[in-house]
C-alpha positions as protocol buffer text, in pm:
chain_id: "A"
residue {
  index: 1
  type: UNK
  ca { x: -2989 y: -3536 z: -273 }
}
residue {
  index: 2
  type: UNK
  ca { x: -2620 y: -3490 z: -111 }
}
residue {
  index: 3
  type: UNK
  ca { x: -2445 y: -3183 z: 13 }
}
residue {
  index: 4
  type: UNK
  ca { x: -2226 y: -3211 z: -377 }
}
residue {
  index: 5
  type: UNK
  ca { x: -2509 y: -3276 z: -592 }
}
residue {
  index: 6
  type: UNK
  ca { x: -2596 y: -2934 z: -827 }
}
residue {
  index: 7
  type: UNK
  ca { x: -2928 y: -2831 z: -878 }
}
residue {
  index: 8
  type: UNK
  ca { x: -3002 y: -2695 z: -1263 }
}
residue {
  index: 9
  type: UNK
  ca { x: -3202 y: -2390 z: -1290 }
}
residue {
  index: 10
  type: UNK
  ca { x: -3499 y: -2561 z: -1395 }
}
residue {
  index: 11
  type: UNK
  ca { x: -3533 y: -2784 z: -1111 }
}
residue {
  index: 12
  type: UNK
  ca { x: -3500 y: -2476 z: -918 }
}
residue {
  index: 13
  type: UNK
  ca { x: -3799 y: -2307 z: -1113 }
}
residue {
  index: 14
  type: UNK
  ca { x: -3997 y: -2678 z: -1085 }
}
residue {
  index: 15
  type: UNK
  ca { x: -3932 y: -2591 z: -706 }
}
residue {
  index: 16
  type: UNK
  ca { x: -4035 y: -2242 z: -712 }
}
residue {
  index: 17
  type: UNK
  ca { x: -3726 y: -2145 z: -603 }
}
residue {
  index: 18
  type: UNK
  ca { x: -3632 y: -1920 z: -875 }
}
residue {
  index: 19
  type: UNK
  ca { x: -3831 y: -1574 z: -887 }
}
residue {
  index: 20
  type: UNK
  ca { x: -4047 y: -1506 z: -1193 }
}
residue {
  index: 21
  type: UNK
  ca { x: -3920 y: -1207 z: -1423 }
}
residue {
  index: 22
  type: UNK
  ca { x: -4243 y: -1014 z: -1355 }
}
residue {
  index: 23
  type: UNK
  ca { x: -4175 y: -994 z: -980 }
}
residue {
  index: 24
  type: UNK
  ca { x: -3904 y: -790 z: -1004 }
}
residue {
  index: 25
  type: UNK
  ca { x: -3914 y: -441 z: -885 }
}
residue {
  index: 26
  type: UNK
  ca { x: -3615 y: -195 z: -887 }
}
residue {
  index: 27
  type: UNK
  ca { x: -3590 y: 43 z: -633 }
}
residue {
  index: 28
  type: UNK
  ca { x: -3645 y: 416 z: -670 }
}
residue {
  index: 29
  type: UNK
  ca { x: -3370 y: 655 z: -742 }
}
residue {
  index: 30
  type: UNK
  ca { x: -3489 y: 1014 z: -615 }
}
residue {
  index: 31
  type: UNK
  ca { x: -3258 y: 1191 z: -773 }
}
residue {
  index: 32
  type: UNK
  ca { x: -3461 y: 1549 z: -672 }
}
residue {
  index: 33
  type: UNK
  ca { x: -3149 y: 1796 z: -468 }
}
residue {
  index: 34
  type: UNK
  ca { x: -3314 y: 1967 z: -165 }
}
residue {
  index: 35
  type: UNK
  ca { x: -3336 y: 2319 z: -218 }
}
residue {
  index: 36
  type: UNK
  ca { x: -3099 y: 2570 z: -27 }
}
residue {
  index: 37
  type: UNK
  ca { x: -3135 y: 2740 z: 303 }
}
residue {
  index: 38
  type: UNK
  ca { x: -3230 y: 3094 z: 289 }
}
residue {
  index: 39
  type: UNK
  ca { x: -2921 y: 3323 z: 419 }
}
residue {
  index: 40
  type: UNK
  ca { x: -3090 y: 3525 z: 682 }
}
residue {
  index: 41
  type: UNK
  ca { x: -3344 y: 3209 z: 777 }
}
residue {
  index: 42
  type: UNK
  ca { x: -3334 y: 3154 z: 1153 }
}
residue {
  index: 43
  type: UNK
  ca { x: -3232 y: 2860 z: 1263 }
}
residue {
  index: 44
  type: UNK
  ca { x: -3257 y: 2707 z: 1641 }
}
residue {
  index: 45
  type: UNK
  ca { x: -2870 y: 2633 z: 1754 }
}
residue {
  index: 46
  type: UNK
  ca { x: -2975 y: 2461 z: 2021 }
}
residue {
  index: 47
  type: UNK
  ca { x: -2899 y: 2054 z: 2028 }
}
residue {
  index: 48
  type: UNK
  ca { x: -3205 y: 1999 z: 2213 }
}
residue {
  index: 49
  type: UNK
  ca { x: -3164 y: 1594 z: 2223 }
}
residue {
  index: 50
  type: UNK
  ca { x: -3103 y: 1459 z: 2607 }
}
residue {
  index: 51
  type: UNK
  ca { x: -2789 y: 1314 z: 2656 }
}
residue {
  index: 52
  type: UNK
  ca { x: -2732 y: 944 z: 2504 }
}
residue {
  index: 53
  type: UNK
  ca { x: -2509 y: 793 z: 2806 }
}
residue {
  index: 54
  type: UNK
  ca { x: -2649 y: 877 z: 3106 }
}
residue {
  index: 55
  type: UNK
  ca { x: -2513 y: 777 z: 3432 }
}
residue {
  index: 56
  type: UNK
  ca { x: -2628 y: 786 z: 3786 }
}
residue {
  index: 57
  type: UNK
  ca { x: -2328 y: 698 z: 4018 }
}
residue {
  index: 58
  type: UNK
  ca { x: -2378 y: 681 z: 4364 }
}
residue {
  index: 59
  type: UNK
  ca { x: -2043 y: 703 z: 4527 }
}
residue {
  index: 60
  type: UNK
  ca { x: -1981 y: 570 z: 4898 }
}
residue {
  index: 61
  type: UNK
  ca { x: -1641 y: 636 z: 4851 }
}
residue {
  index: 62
  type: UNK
  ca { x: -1411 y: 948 z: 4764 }
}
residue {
  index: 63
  type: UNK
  ca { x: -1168 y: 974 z: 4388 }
}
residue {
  index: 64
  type: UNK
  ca { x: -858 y: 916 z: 4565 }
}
residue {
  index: 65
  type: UNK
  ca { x: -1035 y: 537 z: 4664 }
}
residue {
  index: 66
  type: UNK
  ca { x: -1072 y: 504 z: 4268 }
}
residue {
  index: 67
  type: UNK
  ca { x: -740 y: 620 z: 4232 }
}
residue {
  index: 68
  type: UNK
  ca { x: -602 y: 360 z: 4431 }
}
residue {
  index: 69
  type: UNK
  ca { x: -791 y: 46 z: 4259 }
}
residue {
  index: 70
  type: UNK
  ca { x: -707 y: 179 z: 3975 }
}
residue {
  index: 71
  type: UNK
  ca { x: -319 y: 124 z: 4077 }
}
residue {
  index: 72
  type: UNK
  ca { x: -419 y: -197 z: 4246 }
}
residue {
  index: 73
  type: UNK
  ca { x: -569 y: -325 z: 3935 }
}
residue {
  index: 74
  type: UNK
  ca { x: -315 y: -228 z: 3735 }
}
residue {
  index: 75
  type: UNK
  ca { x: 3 y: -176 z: 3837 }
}
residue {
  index: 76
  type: UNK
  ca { x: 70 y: -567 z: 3862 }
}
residue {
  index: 77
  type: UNK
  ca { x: -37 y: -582 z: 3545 }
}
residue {
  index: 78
  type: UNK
  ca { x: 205 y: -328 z: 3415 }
}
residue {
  index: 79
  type: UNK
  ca { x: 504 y: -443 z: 3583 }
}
residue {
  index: 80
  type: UNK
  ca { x: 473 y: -808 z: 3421 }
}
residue {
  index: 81
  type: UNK
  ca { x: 466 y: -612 z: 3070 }
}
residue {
  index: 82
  type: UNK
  ca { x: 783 y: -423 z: 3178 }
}
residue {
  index: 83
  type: UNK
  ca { x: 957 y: -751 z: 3293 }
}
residue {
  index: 84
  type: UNK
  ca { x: 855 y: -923 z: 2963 }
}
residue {
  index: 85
  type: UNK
  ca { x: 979 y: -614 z: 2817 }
}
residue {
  index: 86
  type: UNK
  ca { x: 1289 y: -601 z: 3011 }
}
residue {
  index: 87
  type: UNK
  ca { x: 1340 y: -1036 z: 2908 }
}
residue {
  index: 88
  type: UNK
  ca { x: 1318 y: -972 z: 2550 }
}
residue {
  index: 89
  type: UNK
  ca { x: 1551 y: -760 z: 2543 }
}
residue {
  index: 90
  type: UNK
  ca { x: 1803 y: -902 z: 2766 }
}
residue {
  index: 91
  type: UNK
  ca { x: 1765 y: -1229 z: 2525 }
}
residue {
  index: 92
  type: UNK
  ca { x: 1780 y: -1079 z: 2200 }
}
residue {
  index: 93
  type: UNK
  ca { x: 1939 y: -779 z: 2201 }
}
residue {
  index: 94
  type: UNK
  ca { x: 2205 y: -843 z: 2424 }
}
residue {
  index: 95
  type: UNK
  ca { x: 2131 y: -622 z: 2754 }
}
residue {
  index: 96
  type: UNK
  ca { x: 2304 y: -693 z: 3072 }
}
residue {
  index: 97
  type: UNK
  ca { x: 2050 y: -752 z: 3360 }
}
residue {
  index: 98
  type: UNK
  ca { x: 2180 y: -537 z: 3627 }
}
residue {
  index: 99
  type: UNK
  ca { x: 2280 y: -236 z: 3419 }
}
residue {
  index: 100
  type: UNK
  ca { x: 2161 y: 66 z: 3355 }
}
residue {
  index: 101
  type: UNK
  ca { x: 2031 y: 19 z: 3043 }
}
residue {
  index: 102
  type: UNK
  ca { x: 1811 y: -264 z: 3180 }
}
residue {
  index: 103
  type: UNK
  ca { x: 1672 y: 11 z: 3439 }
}
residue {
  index: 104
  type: UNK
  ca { x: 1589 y: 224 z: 3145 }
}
residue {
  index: 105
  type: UNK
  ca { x: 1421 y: -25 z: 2923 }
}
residue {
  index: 106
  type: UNK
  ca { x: 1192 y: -156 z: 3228 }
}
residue {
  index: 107
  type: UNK
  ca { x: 1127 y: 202 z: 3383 }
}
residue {
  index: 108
  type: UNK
  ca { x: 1019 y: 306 z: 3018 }
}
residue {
  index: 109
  type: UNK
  ca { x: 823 y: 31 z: 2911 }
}
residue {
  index: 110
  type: UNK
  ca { x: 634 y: 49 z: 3275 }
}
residue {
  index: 111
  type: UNK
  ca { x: 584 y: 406 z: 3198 }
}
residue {
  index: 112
  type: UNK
  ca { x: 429 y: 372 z: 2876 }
}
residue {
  index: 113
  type: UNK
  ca { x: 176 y: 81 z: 2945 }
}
residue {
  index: 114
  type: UNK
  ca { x: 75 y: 271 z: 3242 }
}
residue {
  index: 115
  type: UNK
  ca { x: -9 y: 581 z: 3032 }
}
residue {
  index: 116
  type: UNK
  ca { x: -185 y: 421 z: 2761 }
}
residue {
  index: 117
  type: UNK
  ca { x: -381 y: 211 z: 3057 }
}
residue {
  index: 118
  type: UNK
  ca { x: -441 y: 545 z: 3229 }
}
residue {
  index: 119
  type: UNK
  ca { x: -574 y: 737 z: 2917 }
}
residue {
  index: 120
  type: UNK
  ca { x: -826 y: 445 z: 2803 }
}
residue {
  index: 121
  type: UNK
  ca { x: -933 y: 385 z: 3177 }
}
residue {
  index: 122
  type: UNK
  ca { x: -1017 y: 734 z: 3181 }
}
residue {
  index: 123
  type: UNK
  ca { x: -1189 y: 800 z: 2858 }
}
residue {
  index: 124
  type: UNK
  ca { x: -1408 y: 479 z: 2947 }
}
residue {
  index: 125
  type: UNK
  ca { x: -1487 y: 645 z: 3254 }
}
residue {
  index: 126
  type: UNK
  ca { x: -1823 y: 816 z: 3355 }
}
residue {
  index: 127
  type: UNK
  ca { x: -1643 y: 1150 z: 3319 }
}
residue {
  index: 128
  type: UNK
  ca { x: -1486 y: 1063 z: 2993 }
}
residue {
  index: 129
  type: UNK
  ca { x: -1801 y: 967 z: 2799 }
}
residue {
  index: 130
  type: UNK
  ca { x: -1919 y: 1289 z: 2902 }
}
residue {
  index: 131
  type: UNK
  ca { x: -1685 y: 1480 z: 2768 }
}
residue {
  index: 132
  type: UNK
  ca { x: -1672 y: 1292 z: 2445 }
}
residue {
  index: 133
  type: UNK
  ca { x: -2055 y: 1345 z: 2387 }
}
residue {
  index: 134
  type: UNK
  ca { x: -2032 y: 1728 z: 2503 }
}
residue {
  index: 135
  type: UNK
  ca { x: -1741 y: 1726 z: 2222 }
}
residue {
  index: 136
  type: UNK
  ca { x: -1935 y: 1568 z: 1932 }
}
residue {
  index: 137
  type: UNK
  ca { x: -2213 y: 1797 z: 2022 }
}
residue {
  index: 138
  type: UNK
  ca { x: -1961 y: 2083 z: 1986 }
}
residue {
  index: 139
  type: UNK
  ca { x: -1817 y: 1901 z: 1652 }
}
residue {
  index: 140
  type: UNK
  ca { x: -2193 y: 1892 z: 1521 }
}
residue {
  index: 141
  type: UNK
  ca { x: -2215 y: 2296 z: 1539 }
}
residue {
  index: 142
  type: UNK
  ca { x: -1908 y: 2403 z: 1416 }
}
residue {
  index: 143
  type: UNK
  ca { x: -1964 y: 2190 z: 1093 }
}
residue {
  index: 144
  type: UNK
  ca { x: -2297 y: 2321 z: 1063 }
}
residue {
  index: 145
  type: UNK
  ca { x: -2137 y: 2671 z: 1074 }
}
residue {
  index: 146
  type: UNK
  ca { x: -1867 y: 2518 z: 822 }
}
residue {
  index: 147
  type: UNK
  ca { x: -2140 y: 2397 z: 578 }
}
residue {
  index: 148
  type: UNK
  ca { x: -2368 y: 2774 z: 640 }
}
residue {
  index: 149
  type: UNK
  ca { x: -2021 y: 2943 z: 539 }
}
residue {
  index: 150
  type: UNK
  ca { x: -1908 y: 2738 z: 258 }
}
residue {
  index: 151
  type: UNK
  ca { x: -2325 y: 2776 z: 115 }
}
residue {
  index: 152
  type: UNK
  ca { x: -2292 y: 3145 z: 181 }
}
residue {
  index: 153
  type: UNK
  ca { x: -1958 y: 3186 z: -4 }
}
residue {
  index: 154
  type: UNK
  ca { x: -2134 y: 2992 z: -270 }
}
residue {
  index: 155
  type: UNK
  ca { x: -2436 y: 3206 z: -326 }
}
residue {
  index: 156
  type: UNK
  ca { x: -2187 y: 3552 z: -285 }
}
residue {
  index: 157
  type: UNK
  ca { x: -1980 y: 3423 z: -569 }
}
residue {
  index: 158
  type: UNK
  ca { x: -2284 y: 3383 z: -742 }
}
residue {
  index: 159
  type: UNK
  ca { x: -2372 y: 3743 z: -722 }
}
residue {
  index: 160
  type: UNK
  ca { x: -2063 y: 3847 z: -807 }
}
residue {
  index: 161
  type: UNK
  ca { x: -2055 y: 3693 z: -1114 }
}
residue {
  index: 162
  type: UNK
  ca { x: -2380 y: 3835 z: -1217 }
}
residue {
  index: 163
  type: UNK
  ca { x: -2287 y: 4186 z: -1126 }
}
């Protein structure tokens, strides 16, 4: 047979490609809510799970070493995107080269790719993954808090009504 040629559905069943209507199994829908926390039950607050990124630097060097490959590595980098910057702008809107303008446009575009280069170099780091777990961590309690509160508010609105 070609790549173009169709297949009816009974020479797909004369293959045993179709399934049989007997096979056919839905899945299970547990529809069952689980019931609600008691208010006074006590509950451990502790996140007791070890940290998910570990890291074990071993540093023969100092942070102001980093520092500076971090401006090595990117500082080039930054200064073509200012110049490109600086071009486009010159070209097609008109900017004189030596002006001040043209100091402005390449000082602020430098600026900016070197703070958004700066902020994702840093939350990549070692010391920025840490602080983004320790933060989800923290995120995790206070919505459990939210989610007590909000069942608790439920349940006194409750009584309330009976009363």
């Amino acid at each position: 047979m070609g790549n173009n040629e169709k297949i009816t559905l009974d020479q797909q069943r004369a293959m045993g490609l179709r399934p049989q209507a007997g096979n056919y199994v839905p899945a299970r829908i547990d529809r069952r809510a689980a019931p609600p926390l008691p208010i006074n039950s006590e509950i451990n607050m502790t996140i007791d799970a070890p940290p998910a990124a570990t890291q074990h630097i071993e540093f023969r060097s100092s942070a102001v070493d980093r520092a500076k490959g971090f401006l090595i590595a990117s500082v080039p980098l930054y200064a073509g995107f200012a110049f490109v910057v600086l071009l486009v702008s010159i070209f097609f809107a008109g900017v004189p080269f030596l002006s001040l303008s043209a100091l402005i446009i390449f000082w602020l575009s430098f600026v900016a790719a070197w703070i958004v280069g700066y902020g994702w170099t840093l939350s990549v780091s070692a010391e920025g993954v840490s602080f983004f777990e320790a933060r989800q961590k923290w995120d995790v309690i206070k919505e459990e808090q939210r989610r007590r509160w909000a069942h608790y508010d439920k349940l006194m609105e409750v009584q309330d009504d009976e009363s």
